[in-house]
Backbone as CSV, one residue per row, in Angstrom:
resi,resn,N_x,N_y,N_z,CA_x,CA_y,CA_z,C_x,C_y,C_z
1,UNK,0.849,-1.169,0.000,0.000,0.000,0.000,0.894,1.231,0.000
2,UNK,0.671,2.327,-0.837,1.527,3.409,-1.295,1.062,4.316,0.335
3,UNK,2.244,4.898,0.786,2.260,5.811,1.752,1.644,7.346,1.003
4,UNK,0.912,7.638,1.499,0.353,9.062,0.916,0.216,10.287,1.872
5,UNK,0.759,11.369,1.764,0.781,12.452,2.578,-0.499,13.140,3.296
6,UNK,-0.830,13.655,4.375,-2.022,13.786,5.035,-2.675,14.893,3.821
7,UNK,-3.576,15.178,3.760,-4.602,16.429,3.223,-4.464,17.106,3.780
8,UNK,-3.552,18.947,3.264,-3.693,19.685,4.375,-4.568,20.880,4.400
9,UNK,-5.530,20.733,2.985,-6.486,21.539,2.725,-7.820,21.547,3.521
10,UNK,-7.922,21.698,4.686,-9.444,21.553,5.224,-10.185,22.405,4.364
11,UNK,-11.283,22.086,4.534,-12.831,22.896,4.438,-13.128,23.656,5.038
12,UNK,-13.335,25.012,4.275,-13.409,26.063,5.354,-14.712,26.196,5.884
13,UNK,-14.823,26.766,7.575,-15.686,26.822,8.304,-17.350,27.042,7.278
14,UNK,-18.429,27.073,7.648,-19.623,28.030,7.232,-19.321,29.305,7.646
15,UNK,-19.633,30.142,7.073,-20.085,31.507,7.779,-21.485,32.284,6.718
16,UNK,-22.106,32.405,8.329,-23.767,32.877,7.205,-23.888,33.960,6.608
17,UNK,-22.510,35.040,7.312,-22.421,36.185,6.626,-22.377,36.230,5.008
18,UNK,-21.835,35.205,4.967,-21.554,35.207,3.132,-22.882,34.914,2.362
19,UNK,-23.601,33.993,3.233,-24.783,33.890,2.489,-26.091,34.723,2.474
20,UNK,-26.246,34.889,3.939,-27.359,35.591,3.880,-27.259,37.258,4.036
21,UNK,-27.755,38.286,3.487,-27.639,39.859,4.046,-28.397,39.753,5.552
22,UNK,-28.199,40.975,6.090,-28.555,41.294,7.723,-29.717,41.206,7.527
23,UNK,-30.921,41.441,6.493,-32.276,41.352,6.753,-32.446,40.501,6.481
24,UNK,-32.053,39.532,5.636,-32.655,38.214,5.854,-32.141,37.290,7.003
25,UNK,-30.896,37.345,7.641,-30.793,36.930,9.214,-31.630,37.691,10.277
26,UNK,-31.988,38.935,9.849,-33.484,39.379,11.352,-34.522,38.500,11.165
27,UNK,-34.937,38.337,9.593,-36.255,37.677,9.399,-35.974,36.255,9.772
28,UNK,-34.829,35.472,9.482,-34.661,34.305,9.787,-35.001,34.117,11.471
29,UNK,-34.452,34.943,11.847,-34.038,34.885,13.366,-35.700,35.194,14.112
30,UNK,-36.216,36.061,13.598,-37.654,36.244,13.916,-38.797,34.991,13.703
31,UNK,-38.716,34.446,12.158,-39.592,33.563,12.213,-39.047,32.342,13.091
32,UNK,-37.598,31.959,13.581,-37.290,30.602,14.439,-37.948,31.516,15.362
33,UNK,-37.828,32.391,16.124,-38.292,32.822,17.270,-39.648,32.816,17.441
34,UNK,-40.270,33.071,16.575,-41.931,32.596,17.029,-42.329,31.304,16.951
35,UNK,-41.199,30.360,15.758,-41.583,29.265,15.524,-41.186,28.165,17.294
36,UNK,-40.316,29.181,17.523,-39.970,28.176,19.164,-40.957,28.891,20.560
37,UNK,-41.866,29.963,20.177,-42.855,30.064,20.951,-43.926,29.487,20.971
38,UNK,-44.346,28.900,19.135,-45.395,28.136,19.334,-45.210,26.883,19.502
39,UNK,-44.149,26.504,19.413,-43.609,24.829,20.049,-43.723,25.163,21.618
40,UNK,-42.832,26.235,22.395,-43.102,26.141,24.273,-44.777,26.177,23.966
41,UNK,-45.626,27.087,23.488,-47.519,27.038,23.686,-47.879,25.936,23.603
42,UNK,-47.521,25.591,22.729,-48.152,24.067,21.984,-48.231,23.096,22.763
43,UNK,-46.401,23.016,23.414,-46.215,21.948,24.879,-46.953,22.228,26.181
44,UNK,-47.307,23.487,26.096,-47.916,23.955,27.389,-49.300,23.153,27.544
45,UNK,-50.185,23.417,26.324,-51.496,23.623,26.243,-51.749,21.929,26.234
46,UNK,-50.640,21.254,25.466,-51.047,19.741,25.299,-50.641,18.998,26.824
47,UNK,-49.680,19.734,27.502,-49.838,19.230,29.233,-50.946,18.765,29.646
48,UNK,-52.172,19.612,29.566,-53.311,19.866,30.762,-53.879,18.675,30.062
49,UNK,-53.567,18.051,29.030,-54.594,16.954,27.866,-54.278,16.223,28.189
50,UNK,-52.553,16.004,28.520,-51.399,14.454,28.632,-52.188,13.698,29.929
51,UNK,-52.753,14.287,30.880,-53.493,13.396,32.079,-54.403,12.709,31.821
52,UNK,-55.210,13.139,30.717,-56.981,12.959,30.078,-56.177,11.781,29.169
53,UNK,-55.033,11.999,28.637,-54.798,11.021,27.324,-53.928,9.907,28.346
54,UNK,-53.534,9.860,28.991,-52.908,9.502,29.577,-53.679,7.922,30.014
55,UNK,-55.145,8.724,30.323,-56.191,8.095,31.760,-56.250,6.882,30.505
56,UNK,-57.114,7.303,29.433,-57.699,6.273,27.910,-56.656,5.209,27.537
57,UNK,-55.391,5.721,27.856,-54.352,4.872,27.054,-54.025,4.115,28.004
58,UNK,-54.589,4.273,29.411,-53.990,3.189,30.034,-54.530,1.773,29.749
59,UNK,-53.634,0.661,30.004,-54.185,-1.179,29.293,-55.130,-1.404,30.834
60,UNK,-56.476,-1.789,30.121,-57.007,-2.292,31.215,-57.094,-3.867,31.767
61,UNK,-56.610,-4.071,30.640,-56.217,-5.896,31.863,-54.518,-5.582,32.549
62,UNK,-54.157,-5.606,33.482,-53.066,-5.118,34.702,-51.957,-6.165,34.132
63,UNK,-50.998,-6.354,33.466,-49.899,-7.712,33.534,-49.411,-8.056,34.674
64,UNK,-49.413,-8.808,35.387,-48.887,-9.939,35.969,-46.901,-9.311,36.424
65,UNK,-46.552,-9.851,37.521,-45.417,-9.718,38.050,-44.724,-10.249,37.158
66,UNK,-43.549,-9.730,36.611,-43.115,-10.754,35.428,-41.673,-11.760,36.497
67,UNK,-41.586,-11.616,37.586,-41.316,-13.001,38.259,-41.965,-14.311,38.083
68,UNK,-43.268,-14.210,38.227,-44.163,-14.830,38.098,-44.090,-15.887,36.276
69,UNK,-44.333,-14.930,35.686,-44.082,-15.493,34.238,-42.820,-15.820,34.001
70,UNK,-41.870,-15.478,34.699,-40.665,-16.031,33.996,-40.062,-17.045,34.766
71,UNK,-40.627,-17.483,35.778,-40.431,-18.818,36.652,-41.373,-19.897,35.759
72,UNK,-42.704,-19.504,35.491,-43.048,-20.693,34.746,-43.162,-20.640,33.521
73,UNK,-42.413,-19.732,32.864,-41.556,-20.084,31.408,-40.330,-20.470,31.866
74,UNK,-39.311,-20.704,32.603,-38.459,-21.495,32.921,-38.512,-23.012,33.379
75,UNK,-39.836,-22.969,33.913,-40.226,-24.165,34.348,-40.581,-24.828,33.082
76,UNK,-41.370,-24.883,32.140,-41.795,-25.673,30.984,-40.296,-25.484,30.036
77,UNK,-39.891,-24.678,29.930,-38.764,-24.768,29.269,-38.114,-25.925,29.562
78,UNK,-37.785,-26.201,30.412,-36.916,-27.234,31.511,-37.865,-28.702,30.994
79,UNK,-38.882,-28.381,31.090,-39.732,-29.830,30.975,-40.215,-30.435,29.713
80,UNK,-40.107,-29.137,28.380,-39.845,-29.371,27.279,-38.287,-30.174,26.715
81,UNK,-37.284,-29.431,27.116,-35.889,-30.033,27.304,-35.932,-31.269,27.822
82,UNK,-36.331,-31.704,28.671,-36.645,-32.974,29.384,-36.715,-33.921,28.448
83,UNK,-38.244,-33.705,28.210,-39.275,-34.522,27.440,-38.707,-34.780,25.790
84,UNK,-37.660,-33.742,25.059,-37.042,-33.773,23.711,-35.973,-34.680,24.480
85,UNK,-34.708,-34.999,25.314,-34.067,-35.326,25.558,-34.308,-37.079,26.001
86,UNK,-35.561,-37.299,26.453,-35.954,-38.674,26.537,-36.258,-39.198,25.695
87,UNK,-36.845,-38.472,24.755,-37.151,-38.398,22.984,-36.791,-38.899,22.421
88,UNK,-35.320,-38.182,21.608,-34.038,-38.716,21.624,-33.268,-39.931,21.860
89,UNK,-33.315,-40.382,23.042,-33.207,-41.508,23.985,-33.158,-42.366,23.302
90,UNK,-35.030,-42.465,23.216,-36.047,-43.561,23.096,-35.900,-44.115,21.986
91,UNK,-35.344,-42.975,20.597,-35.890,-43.444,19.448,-34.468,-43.385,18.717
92,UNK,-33.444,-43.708,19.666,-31.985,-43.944,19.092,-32.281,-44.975,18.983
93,UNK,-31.196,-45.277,17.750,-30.810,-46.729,17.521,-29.462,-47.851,17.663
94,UNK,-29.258,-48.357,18.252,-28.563,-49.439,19.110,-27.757,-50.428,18.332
């Protein structure tokens, strides 16, 4: 593999000065600024709802301790293993 010298040309930074004039950075800067007031309103107003949406979305059958389920999915696991392993056994041939 040929040794090749680093790149010492970076890419120069952005700068928005070049792109945009000063009035179109006020207007830019104005419409994010209302656009991030009606995102804080928006979050505000959908708060007082998140309890109400909250209540509907809850699952009304309760799940189970998952101790519970995962002792007797360990348990049949075990007794499936068993039962393939006597299986096996039985129906080797000699």
């Amino acid at each position: 593999m040929a040794v090749v010298p680093k790149h010492e040309d970076q890419h120069p930074r952005y700068d928005p000065k070049k792109d945009f004039t000063n009035d179109q950075m006020h207007r830019f800067t104005e419409v994010a600024n209302k656009a991030q007031q009606r995102k804080e309103a928006l979050g505000s107003r959908t708060s007082t709802f998140a309890s109400v949406k909250e209540k509907a979305m809850r699952p009304i059958v309760r799940p189970k301790k998952e101790k519970v389920n995962t002792l007797r999915y360990t348990i049949w696991l075990v007794v499936a293993c068993v039962t393939g392993l006597w299986l096996m056994y039985m129906t080797s041939t000699n």
